[in-house]
Backbone bond lengths (Angstrom), bond angles and torsions (degrees), N, CA, C in turn:
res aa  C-N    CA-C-N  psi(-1)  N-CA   C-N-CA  omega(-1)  CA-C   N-CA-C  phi
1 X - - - 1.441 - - 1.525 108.24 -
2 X 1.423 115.10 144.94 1.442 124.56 -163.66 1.715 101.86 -96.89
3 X 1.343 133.93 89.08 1.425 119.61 172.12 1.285 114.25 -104.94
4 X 1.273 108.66 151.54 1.872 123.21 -171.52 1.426 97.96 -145.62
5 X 1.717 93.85 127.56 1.639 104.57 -175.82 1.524 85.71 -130.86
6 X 1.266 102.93 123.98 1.628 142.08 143.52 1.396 120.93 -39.07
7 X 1.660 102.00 88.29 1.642 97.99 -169.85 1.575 117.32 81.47
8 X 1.150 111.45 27.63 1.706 111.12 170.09 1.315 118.81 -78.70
9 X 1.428 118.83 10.47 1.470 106.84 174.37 1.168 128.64 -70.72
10 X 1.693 121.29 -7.01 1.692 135.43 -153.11 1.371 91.75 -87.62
11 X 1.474 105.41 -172.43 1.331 111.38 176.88 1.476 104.36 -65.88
12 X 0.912 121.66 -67.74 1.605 131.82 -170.68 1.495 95.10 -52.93
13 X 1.116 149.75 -33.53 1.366 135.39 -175.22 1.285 112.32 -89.71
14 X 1.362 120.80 -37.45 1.428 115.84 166.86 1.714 113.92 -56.97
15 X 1.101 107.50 -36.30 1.664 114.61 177.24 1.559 118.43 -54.97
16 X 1.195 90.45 -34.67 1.619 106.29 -172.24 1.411 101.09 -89.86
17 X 0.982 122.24 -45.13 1.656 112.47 -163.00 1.832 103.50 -89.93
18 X 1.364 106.39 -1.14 2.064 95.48 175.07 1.610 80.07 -88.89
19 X 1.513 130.34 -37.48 1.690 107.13 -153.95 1.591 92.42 -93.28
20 X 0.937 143.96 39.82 1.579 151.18 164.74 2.064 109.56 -123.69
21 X 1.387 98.27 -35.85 1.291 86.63 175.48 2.131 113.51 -102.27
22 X 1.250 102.42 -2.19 1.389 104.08 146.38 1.389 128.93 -9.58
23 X 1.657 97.08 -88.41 1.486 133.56 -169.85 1.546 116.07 -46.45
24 X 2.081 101.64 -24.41 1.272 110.37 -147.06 1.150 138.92 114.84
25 X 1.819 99.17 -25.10 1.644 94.63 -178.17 1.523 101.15 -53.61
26 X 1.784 93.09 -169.87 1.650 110.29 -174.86 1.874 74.05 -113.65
27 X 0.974 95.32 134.48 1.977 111.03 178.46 1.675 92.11 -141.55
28 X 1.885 95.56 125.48 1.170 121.52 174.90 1.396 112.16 -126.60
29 X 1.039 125.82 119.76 1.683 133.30 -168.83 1.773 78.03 -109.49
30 X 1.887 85.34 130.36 1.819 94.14 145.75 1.640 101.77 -121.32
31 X 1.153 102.43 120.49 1.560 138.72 144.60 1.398 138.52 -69.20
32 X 1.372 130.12 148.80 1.638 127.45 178.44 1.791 85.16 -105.44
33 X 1.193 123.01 10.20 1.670 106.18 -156.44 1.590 82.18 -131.58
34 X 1.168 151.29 39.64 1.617 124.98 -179.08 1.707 125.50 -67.77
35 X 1.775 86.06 130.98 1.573 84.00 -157.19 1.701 133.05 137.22
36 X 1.698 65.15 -33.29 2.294 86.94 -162.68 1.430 80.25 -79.86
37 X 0.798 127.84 -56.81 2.042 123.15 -139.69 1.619 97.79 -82.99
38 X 1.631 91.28 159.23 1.246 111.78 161.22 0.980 115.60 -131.74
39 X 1.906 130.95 143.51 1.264 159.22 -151.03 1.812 103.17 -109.85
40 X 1.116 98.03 -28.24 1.339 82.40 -156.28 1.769 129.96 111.16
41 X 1.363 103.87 -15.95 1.335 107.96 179.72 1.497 104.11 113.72
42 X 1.302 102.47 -12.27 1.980 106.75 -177.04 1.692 108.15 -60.05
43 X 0.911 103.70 154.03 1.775 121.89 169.25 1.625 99.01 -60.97
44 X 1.462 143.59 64.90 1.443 132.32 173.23 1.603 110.21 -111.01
45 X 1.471 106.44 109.44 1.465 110.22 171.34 1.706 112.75 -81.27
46 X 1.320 99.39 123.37 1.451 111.09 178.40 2.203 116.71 -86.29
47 X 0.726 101.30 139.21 1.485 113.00 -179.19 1.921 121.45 -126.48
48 X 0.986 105.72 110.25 1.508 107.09 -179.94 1.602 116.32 -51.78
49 X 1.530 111.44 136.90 1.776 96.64 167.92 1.495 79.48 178.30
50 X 1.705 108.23 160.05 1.127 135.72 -145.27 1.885 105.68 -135.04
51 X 1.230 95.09 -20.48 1.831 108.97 165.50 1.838 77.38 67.00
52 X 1.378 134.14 42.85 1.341 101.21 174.70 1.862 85.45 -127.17
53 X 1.458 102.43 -52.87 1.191 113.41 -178.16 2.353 117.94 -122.83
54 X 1.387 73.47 160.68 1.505 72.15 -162.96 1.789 107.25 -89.89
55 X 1.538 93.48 138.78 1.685 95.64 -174.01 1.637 89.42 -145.73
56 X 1.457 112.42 -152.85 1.341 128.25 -178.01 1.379 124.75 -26.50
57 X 1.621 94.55 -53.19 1.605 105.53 -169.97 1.981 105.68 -62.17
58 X 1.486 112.60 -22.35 1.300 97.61 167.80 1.692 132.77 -52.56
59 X 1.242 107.96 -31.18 1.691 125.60 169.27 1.464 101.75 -50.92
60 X 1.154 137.56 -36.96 1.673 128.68 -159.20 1.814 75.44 -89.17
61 X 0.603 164.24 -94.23 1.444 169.52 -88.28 1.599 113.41 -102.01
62 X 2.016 116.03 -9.80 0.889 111.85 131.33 0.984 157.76 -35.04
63 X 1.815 147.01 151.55 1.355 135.15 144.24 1.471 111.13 -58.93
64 X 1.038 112.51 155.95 1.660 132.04 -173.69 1.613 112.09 -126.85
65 X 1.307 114.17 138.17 1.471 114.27 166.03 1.888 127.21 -21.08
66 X 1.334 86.93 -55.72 1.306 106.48 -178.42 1.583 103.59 -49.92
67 X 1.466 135.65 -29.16 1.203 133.39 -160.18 1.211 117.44 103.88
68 X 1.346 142.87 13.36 1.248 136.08 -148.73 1.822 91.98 -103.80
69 X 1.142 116.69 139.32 1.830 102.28 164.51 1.556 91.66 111.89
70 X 1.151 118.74 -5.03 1.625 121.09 -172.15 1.596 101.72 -73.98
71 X 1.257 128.48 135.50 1.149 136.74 155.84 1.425 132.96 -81.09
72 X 1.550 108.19 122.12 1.797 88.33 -176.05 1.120 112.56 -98.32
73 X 1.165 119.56 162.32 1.324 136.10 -136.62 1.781 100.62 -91.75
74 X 1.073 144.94 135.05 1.562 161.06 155.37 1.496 97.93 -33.89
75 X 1.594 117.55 125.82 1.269 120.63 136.94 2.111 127.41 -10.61
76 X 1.856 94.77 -63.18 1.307 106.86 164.90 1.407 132.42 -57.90
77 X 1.267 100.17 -49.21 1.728 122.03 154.13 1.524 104.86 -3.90
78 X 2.098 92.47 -80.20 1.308 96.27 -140.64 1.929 98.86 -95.95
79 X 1.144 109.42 16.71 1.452 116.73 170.87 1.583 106.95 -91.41
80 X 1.548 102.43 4.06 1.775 90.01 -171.68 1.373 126.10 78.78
81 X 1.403 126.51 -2.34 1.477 150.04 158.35 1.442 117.65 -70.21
82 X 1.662 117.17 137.27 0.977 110.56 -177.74 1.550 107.75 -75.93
83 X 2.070 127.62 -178.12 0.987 97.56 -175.71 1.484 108.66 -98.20
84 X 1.905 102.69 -164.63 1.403 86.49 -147.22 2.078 82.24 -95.98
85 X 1.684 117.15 150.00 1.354 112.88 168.97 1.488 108.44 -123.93
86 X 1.498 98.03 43.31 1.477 81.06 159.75 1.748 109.59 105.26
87 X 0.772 98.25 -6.89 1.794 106.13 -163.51 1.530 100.35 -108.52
88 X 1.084 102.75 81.63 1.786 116.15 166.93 1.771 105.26 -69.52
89 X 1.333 124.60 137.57 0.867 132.16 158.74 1.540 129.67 -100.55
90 X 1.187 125.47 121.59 1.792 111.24 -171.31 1.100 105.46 -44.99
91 X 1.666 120.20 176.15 1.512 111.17 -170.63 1.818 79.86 -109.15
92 X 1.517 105.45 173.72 1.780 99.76 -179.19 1.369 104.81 -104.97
């Protein structure tokens, strides 16, 4: 599985992305800093981006052959219901 965390260079993101690429995933950190951090020795591919404008790091955030980027489908979804936004109705 392909995961990309937004700003994983911090402590807490480096933490997260060595015990995600562990397992195997493919773990892609976008960073303004590539380079600075350390993983730990984990498999973490770093990607430049600025969260202001869109460049490279938009490509990881694709779907991929492999299937990755797939959405699963809503409970409501798959009942044939539209989904739900929020709009509770009292019950009568």
């Amino acid at each position: 599985m392909k995961i990309v965390i937004a700003g994983g260079s911090g402590s807490l993101g480096r933490a997260l992305a060595a015990d995600l690429a562990a397992p195997g995933h493919e773990t892609v950190v976008l960073t303004r800093s590539p380079g600075r951090a350390d993983y730990g020795g984990a498999d973490v591919r770093e990607v430049a981006w600025d969260a202001h404008t869109v460049g490279d790091w938009a490509d990881e955030l694709r779907p991929t052959a492999e299937g990755g980027g797939r959405r699963r489908q809503s409970r409501r979804e798959a009942r044939g219901l539209p989904p739900d936004r929020g709009q509770h109705r009292p019950a009568a």
